[in-house]
C-alpha positions in Angstrom: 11.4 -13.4 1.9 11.5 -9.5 1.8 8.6 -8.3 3.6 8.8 -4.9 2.6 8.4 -6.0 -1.4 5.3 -4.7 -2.6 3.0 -7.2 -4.4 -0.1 -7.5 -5.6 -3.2 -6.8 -3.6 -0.8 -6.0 -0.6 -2.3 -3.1 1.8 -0.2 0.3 1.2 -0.1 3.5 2.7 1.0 6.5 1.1 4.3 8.0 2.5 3.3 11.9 1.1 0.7 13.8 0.6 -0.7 13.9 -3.3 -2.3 17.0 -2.7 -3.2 17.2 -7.0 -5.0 14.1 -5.8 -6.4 15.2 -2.9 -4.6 12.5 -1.0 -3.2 12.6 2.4 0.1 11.0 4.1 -1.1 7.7 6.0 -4.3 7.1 3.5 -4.9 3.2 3.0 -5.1 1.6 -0.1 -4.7 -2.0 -2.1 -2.1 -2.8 -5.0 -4.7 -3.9 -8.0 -2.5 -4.1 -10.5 1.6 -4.3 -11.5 2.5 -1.5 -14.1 6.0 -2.1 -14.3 8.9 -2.7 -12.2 8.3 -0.5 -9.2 5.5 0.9 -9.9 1.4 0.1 -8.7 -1.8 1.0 -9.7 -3.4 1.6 -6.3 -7.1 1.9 -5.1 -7.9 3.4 -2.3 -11.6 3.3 -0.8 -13.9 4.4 1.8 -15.6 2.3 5.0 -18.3 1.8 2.5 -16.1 0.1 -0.5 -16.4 2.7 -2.9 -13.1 3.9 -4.5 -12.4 7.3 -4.3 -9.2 7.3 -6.2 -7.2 5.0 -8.1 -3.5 5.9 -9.5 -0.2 4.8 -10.1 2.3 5.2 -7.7 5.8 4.3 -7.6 7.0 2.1 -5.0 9.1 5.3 -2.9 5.6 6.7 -2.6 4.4 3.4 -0.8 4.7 2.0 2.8 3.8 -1.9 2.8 1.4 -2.7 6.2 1.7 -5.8 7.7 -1.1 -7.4 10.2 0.9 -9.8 11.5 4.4 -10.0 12.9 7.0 -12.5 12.9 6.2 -15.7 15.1 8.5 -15.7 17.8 10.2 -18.7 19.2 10.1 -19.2 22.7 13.2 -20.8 24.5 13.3 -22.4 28.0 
């Protein structure tokens, strides 16, 4: 499985700054929706909830995060 593939509702940061968008370089947001091949309507939203911005981005613009790592296996 690639876990750099970008799906749906998968937790993005932006790699650039947007700043037509007002957005900055490391801002959080959620894939909501697949546009076409490689590219992601994205929301991103405040502590609150509310969405402050919601665009299309194409996947070079995105970094997937990841909460968890890669179980390791532990040998005696």
């Amino acid at each position: 499985m690639d876990r750099n593939k970008i799906k749906l509702l998968d937790t993005v940061a932006l790699i650039d700054d947007l700043p037509e968008r007002k957005l900055k370089r490391g801002e959080v947001g959620t894939v909501v929706e697949l546009l076409a091949p490689d590219v992601f309507e994205v929301e991103f939203s405040d502590d609150d909830g509310e969405t402050y911005a919601e665009l299309a981005l194409p996947a070079e613009k995105l970094i997937v995060l990841h909460n968890q790592g890669e179980k390791l296996k532990i040998v005696a």
